[in-house]
MOPAC internal coordinates of N, CA, C and O (Angstrom, degrees):
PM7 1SCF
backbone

  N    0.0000 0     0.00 0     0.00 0    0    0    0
  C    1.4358 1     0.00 0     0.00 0    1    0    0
  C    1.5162 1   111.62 1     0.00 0    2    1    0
  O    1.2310 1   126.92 1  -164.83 1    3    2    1
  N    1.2116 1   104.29 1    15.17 1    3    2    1
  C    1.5845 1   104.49 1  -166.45 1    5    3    2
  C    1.6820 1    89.88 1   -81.49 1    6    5    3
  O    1.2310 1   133.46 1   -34.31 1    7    6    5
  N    1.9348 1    91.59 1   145.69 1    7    6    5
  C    1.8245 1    90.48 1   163.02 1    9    7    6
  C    1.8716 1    95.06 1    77.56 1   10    9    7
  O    1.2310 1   119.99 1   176.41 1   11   10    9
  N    1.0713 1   117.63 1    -3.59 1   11   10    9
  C    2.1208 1   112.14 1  -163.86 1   13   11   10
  C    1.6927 1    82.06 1  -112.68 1   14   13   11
  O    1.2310 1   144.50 1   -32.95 1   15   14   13
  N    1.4878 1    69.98 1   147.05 1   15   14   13
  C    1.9630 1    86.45 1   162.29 1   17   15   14
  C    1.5764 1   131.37 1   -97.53 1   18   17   15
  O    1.2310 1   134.60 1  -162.94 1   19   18   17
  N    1.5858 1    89.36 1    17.06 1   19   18   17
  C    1.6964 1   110.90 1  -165.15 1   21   19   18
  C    1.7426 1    93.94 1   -56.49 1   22   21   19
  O    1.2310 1   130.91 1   118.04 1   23   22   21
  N    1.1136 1    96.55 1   -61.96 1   23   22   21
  C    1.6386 1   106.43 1  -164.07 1   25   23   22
  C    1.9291 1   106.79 1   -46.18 1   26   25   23
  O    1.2310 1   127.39 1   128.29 1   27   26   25
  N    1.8549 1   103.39 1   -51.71 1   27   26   25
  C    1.8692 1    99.94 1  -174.06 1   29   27   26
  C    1.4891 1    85.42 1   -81.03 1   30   29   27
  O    1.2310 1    98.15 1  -160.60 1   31   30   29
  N    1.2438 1   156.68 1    19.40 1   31   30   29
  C    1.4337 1   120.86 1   156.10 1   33   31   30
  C    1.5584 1   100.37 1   -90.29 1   34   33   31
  O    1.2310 1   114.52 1   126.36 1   35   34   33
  N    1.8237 1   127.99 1   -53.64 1   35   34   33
  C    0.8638 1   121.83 1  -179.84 1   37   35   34
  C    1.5000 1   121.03 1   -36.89 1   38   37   35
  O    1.2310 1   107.54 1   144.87 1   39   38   37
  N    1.5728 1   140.84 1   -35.13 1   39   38   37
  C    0.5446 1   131.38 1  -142.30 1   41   39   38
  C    1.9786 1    98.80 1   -94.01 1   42   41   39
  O    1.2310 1   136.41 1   129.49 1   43   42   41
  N    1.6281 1    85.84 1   -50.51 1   43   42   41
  C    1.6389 1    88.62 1   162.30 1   45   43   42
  C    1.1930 1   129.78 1   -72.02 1   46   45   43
  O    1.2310 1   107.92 1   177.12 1   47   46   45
  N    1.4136 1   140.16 1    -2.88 1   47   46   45
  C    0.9989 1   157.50 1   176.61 1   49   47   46
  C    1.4730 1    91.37 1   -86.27 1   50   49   47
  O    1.2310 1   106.24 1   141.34 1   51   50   49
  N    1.1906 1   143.16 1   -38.66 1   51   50   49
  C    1.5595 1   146.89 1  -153.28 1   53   51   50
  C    1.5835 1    94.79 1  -108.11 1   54   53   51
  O    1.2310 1   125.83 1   150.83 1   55   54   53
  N    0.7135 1   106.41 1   -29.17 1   55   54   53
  C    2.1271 1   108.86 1  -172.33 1   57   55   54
  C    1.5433 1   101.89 1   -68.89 1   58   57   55
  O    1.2310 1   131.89 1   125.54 1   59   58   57
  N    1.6622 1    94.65 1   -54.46 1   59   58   57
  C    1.6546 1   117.12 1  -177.16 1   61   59   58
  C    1.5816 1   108.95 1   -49.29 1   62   61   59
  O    1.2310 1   118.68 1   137.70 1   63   62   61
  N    1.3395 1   120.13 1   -42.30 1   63   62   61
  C    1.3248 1   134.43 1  -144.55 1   65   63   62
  C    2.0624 1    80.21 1   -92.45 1   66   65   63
  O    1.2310 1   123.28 1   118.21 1   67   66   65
  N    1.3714 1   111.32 1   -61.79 1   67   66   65
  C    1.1763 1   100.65 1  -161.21 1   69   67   66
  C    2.0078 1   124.33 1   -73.10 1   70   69   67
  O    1.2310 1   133.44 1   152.87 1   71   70   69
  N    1.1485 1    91.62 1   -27.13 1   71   70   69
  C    1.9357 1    91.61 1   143.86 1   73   71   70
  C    1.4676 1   110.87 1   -51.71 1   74   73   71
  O    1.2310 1   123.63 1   110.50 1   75   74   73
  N    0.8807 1   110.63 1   -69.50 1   75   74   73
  C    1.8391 1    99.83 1  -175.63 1   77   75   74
  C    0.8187 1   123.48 1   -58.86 1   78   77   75
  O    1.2310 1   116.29 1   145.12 1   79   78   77
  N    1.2831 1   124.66 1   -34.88 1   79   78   77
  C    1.5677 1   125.57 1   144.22 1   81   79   78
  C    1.0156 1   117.15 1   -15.31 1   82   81   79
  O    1.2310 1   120.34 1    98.01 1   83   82   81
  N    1.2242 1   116.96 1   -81.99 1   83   82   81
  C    1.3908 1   146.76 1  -151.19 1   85   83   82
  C    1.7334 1   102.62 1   -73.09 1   86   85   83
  O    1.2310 1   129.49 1   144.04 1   87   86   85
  N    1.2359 1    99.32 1   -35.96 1   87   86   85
  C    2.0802 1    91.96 1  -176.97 1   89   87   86
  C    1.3412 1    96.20 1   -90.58 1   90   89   87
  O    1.2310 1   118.15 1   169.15 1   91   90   89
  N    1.1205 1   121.12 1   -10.85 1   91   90   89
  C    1.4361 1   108.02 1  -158.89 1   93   91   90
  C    2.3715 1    90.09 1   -96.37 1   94   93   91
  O    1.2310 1   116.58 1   140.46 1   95   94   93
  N    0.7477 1   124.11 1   -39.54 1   95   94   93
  C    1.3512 1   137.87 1   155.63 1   97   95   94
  C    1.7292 1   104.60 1   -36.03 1   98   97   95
  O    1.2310 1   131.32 1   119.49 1   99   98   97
  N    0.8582 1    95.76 1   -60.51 1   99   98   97
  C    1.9168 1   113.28 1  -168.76 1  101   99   98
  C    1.2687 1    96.30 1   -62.87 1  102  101   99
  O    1.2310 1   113.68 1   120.69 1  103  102  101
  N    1.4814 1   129.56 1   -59.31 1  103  102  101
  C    1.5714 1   125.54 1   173.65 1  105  103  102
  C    1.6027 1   111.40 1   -48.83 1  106  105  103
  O    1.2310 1   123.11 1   134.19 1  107  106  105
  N    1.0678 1   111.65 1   -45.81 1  107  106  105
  C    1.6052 1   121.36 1   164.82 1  109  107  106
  C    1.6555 1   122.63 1   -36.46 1  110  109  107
  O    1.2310 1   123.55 1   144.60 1  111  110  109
  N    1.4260 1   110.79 1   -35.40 1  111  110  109
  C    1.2305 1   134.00 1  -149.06 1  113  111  110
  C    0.9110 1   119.61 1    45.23 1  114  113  111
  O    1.2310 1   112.99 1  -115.69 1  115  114  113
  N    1.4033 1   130.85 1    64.31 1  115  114  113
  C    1.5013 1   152.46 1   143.23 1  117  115  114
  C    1.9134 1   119.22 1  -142.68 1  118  117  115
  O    1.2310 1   144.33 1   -90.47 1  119  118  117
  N    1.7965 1    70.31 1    89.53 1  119  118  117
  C    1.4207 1    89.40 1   177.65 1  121  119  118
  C    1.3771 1   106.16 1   -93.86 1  122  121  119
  O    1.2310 1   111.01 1   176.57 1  123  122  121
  N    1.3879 1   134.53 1    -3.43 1  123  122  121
  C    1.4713 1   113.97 1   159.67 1  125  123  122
  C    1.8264 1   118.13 1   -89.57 1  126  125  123
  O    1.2310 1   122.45 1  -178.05 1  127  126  125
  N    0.8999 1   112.91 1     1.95 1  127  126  125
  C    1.7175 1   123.31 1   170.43 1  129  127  126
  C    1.8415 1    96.69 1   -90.35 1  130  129  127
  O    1.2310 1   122.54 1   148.71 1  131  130  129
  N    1.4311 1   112.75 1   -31.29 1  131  130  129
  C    1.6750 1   104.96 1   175.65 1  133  131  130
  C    1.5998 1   110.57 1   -62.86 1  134  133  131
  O    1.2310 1   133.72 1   122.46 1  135  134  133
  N    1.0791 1    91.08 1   -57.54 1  135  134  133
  C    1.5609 1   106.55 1   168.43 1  137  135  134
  C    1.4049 1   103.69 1   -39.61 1  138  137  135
  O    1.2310 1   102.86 1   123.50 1  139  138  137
  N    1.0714 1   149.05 1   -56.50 1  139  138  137
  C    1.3014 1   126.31 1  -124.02 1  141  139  138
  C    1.6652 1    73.49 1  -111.36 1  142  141  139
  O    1.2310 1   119.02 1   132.46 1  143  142  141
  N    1.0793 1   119.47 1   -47.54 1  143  142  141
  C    1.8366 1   104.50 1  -179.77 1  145  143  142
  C    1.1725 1   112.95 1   -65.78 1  146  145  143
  O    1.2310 1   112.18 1   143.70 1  147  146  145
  N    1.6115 1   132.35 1   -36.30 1  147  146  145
  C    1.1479 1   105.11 1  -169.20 1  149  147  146
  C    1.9332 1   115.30 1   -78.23 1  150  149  147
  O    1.2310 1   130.91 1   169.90 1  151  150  149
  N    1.3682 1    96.56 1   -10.10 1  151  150  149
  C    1.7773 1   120.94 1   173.17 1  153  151  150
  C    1.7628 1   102.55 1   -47.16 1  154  153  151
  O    1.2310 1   124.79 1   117.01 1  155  154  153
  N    1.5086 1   108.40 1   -62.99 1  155  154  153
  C    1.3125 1   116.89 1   178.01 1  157  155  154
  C    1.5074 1   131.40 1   -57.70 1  158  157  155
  O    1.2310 1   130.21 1   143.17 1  159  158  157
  N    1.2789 1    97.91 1   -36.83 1  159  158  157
  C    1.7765 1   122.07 1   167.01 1  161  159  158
  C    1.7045 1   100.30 1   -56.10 1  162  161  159
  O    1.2310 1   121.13 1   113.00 1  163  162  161
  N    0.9475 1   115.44 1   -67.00 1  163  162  161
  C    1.2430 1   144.00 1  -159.77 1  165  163  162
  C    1.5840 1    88.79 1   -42.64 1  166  165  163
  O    1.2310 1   130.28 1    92.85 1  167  166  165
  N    1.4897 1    97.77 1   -87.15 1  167  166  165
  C    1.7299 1   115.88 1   178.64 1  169  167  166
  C    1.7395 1   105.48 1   -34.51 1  170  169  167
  O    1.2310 1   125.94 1   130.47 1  171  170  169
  N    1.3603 1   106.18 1   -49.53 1  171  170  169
  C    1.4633 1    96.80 1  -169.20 1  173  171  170
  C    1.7364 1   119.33 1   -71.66 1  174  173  171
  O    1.2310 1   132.66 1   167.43 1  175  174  173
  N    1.5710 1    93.14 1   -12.57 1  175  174  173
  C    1.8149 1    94.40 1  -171.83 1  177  175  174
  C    1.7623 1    92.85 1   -86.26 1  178  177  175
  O    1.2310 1   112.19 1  -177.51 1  179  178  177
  N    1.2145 1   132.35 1     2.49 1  179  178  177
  C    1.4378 1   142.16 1   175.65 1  181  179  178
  C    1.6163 1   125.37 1   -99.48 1  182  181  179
  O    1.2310 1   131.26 1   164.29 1  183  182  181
  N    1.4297 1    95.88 1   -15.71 1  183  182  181
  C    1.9202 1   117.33 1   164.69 1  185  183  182
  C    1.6200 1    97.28 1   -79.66 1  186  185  183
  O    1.2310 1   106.76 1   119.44 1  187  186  185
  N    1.0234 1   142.24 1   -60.56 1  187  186  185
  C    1.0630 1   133.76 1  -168.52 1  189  187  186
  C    1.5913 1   106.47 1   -53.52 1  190  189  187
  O    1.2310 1   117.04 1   131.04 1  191  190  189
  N    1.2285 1   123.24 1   -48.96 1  191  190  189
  C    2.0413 1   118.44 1  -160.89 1  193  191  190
  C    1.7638 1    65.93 1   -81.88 1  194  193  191
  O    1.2310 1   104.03 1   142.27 1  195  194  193
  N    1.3373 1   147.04 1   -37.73 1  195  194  193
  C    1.4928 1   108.20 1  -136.45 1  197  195  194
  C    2.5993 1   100.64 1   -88.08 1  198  197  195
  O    1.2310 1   138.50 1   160.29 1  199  198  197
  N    1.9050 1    81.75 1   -19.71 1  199  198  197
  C    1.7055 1    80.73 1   168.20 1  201  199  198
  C    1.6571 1   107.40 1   -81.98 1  202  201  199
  O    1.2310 1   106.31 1   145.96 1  203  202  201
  N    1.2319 1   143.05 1   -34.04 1  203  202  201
  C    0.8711 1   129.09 1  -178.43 1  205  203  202
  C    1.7174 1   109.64 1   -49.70 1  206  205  203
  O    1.2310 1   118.82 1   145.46 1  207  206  205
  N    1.3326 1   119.85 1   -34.54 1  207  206  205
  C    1.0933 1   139.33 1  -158.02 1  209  207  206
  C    1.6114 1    96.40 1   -66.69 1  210  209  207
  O    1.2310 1   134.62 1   110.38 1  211  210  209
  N    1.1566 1    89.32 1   -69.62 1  211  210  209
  C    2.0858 1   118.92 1   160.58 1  213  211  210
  C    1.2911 1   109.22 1   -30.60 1  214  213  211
  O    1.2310 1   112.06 1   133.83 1  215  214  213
  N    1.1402 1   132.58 1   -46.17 1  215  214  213
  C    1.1575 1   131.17 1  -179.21 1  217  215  214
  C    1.6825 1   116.83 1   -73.26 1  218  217  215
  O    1.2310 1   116.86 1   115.59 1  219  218  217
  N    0.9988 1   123.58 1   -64.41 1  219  218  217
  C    1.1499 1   141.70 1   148.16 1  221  219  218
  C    1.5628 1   119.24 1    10.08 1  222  221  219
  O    1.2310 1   134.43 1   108.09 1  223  222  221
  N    1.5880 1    89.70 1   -71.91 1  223  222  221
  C    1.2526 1   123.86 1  -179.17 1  225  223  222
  C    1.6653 1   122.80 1   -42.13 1  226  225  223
  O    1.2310 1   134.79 1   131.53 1  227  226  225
  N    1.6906 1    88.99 1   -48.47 1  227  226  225
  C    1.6647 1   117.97 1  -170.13 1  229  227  226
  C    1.3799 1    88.25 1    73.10 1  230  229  227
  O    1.2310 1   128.59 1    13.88 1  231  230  229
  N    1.9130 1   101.06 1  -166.12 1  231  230  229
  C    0.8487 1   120.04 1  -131.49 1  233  231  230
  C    1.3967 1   166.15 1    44.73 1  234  233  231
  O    1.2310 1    92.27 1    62.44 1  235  234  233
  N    1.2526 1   164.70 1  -117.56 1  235  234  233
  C    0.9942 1   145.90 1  -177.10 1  237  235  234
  C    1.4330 1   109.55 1  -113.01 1  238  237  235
  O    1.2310 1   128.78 1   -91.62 1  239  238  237
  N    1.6097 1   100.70 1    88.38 1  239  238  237
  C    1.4788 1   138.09 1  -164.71 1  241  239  238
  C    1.8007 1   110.34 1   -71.46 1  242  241  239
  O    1.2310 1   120.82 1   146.58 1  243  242  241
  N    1.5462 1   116.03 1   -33.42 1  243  242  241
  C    1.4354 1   103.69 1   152.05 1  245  243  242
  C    1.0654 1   118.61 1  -113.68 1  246  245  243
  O    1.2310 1   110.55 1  -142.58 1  247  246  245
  N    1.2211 1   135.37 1    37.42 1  247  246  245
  C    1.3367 1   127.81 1   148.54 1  249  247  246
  C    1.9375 1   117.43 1   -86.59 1  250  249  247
  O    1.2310 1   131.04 1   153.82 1  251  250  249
  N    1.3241 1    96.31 1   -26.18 1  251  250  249
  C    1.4084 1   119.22 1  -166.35 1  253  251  250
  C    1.6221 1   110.91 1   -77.14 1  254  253  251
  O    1.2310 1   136.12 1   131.10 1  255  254  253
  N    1.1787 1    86.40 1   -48.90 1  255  254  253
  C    1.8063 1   127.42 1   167.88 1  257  255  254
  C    1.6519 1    95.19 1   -36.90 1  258  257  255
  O    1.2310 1   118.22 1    77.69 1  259  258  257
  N    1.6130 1   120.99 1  -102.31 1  259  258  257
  C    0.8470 1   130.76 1   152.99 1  261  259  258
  C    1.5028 1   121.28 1     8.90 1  262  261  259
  O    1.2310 1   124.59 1   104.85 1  263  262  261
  N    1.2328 1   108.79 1   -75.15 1  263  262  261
  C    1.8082 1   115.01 1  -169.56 1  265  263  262
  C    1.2134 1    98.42 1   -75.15 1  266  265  263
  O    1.2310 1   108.27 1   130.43 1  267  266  265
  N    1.5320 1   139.53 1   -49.57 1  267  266  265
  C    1.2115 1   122.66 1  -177.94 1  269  267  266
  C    1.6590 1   104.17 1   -49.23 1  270  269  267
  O    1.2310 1   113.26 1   109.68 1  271  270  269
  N    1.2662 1   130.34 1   -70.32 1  271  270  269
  C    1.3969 1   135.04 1  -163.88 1  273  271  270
  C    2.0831 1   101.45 1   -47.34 1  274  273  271
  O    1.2310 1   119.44 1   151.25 1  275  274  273
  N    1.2254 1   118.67 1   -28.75 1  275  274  273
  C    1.2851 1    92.15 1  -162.04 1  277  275  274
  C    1.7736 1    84.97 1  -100.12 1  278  277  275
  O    1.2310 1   119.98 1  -177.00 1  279  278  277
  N    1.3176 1   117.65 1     3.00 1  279  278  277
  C    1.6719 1   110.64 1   174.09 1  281  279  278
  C    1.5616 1   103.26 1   -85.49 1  282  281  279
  O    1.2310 1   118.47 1   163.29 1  283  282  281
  N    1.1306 1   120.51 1   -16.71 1  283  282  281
  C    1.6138 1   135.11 1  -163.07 1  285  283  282
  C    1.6338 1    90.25 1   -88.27 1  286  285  283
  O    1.2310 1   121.97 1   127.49 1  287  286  285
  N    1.1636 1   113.83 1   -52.51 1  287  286  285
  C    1.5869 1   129.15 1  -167.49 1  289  287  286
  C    2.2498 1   104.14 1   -55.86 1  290  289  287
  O    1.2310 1   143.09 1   119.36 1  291  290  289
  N    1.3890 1    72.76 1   -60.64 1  291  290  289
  C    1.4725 1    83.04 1  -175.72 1  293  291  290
  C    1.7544 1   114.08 1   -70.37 1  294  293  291
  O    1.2310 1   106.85 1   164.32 1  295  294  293
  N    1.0418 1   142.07 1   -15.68 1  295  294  293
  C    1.2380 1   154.73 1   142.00 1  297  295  294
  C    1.4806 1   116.03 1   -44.99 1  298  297  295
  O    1.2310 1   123.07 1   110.71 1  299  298  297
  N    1.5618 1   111.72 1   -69.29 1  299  298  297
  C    1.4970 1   113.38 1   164.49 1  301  299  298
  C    1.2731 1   127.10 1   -48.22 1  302  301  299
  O    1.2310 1   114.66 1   148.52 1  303  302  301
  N    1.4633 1   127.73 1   -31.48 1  303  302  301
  C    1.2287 1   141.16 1  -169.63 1  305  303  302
  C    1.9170 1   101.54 1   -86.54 1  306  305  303
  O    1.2310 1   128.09 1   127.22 1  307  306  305
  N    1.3271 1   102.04 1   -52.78 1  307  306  305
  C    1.7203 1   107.46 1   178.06 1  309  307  306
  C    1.5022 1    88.08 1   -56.40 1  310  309  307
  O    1.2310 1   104.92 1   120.27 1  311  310  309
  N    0.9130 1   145.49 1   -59.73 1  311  310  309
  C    1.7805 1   139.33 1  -146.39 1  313  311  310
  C    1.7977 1    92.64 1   -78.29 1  314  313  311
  O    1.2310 1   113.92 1   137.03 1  315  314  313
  N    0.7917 1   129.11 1   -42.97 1  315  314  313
  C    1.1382 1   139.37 1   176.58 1  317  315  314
  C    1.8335 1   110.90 1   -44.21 1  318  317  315
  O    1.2310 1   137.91 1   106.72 1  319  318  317
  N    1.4655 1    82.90 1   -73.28 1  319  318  317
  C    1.4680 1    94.31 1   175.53 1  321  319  318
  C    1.5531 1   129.98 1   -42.12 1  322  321  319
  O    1.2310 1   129.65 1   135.44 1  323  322  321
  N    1.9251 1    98.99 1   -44.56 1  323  322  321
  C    1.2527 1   114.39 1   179.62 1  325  323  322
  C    1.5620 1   124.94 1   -80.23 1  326  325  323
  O    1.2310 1   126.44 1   148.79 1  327  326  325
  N    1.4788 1   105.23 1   -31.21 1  327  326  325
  C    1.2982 1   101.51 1   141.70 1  329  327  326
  C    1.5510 1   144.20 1   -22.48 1  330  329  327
  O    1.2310 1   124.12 1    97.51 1  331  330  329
  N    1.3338 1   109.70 1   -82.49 1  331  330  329
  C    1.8116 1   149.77 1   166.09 1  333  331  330
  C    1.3016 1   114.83 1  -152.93 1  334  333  331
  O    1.2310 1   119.66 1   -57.17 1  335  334  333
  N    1.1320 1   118.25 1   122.83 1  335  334  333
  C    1.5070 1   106.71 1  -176.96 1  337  335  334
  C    1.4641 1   123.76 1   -76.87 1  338  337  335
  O    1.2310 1   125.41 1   154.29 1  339  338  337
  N    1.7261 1   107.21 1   -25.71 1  339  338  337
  C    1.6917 1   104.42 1   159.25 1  341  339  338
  C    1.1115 1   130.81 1   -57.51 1  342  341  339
  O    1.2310 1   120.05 1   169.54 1  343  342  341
  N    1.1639 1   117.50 1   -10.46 1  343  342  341
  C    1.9920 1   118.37 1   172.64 1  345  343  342
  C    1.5827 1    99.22 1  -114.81 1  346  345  343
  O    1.2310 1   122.21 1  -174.35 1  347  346  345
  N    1.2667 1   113.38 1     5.65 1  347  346  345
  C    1.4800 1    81.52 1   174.17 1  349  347  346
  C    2.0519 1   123.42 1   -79.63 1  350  349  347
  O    1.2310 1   130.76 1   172.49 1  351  350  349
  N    0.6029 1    96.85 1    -7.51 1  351  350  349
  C    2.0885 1    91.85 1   150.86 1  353  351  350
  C    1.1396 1   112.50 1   -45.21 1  354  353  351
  O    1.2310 1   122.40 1   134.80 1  355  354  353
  N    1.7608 1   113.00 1   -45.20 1  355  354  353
  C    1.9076 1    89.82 1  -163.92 1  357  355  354
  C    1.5390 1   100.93 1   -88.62 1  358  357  355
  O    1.2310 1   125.87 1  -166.24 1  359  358  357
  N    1.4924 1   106.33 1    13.76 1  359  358  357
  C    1.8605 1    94.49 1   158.32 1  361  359  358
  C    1.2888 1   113.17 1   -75.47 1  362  361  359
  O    1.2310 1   118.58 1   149.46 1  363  362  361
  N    1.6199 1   120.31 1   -30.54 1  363  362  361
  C    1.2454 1   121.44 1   175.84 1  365  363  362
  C    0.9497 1   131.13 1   -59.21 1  366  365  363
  O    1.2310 1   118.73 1   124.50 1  367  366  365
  N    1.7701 1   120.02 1   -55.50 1  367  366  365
  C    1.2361 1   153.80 1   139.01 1  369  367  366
  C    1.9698 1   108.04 1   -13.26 1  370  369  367
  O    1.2310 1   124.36 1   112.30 1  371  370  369
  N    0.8013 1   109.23 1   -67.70 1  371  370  369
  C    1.5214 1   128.57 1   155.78 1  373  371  370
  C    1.5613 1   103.93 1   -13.08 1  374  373  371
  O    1.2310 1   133.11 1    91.85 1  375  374  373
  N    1.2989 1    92.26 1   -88.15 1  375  374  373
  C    1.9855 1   108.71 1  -174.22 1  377  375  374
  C    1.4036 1    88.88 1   -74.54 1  378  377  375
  O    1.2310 1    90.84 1   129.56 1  379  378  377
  N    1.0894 1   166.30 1   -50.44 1  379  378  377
  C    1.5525 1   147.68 1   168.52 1  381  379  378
  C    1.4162 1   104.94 1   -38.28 1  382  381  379
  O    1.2310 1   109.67 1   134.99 1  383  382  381
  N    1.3514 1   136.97 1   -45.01 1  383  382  381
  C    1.3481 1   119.78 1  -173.19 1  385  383  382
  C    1.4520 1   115.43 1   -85.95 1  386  385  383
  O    1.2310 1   124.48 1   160.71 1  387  386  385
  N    1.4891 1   109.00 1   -19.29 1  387  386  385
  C    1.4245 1   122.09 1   176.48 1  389  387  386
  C    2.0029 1   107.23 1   -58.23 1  390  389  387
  O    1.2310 1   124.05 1   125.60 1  391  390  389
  N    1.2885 1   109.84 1   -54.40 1  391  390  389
  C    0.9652 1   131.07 1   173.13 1  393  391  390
  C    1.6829 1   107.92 1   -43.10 1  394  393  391
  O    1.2310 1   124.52 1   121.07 1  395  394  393
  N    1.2510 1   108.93 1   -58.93 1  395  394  393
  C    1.8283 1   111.18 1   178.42 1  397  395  394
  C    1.4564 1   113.69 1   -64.21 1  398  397  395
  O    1.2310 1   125.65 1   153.91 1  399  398  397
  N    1.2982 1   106.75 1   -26.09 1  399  398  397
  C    1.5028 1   110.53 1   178.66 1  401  399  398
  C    1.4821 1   106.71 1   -81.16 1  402  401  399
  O    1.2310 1   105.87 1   147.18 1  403  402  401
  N    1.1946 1   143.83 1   -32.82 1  403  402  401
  C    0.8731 1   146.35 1   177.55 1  405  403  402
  C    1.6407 1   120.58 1   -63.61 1  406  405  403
  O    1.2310 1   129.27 1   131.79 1  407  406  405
  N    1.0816 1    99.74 1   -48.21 1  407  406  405
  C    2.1354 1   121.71 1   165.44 1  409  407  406
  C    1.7937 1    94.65 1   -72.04 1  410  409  407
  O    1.2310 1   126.88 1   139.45 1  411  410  409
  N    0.9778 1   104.38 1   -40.55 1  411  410  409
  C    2.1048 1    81.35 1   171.71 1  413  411  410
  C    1.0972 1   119.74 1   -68.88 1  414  413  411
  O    1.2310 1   119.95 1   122.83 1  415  414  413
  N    1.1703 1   117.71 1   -57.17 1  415  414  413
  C    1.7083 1   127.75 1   167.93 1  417  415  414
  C    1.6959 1   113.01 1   -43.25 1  418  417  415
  O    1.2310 1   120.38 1   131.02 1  419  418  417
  N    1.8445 1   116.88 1   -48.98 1  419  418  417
  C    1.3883 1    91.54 1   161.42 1  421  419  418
  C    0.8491 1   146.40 1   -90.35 1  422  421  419
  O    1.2310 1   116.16 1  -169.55 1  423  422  421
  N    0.9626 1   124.90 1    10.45 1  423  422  421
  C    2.0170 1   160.73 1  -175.99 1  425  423  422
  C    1.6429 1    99.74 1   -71.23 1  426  425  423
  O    1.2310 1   124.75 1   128.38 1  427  426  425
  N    2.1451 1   108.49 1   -51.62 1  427  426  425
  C    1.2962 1    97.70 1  -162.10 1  429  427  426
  C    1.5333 1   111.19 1   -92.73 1  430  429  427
  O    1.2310 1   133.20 1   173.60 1  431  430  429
  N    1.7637 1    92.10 1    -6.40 1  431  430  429
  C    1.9119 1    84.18 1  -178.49 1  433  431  430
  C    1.8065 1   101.14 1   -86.58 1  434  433  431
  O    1.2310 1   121.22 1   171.06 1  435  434  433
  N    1.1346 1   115.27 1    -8.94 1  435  434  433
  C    1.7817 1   113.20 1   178.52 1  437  435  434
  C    1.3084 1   107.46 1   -94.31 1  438  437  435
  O    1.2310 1   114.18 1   171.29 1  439  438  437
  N    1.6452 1   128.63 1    -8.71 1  439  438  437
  C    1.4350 1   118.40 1   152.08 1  441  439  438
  C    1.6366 1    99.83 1   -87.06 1  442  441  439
  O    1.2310 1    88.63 1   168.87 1  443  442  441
  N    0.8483 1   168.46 1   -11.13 1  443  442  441
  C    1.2238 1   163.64 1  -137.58 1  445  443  442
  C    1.6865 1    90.26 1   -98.57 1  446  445  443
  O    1.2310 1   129.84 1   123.37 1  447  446  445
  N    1.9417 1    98.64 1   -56.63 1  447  446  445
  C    1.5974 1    84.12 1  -172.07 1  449  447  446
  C    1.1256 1   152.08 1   -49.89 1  450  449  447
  O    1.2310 1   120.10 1   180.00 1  451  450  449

């Protein structure tokens, strides 16, 4: 990902996503389930700059990989929890979609080439 814009689109791509989330929840009247997705969005549009970072770095790129995602996981899930703990999934849910957005975005700049 070095040199890619995967990581600053994900991230704005993930910011964008989790406002809408979040109002679109709130019209719902469940603004603590907005919260808790746009929490996960949030976190996940912040995995992307933090592997690019990882990458960078070198070294042991899935091991690192790995621990960041289940430190990301467990963060989303505590915020979740502390939130309401019945919505905390869509913190998970959240960084799960962050994650797909992130593989679309690099999917379309590696067909691009």
């Amino acid at each position: 990902m070095s040199g890619s814009k995967v990581p600053r689109q994900t991230a704005a791509v993930c910011s964008v996503a989790a406002l809408v989330a979040f109002l679109a929840l709130v019209g719902y009247g469940q603004p603590r389930a907005g919260i808790s997705l746009a929490v996960g969005l949030a976190i996940g549009g912040v995995n992307g700059l933090l592997a690019a970072r990882t990458h960078e770095l070198g070294g042991a790129f899935r091991f690192l990989s790995l621990a960041r995602i289940g430190l990301l996981s467990v963060v989303a899930l505590a915020a979740g929890v502390l939130l309401q703990p019945s919505t905390a999934w869509l913190s998970l849910l959240g960084l799960a979609l962050s994650q797909f957005l992130m593989s679309a975005l690099a999917a379309r700049e590696v067909l691009r080439r």
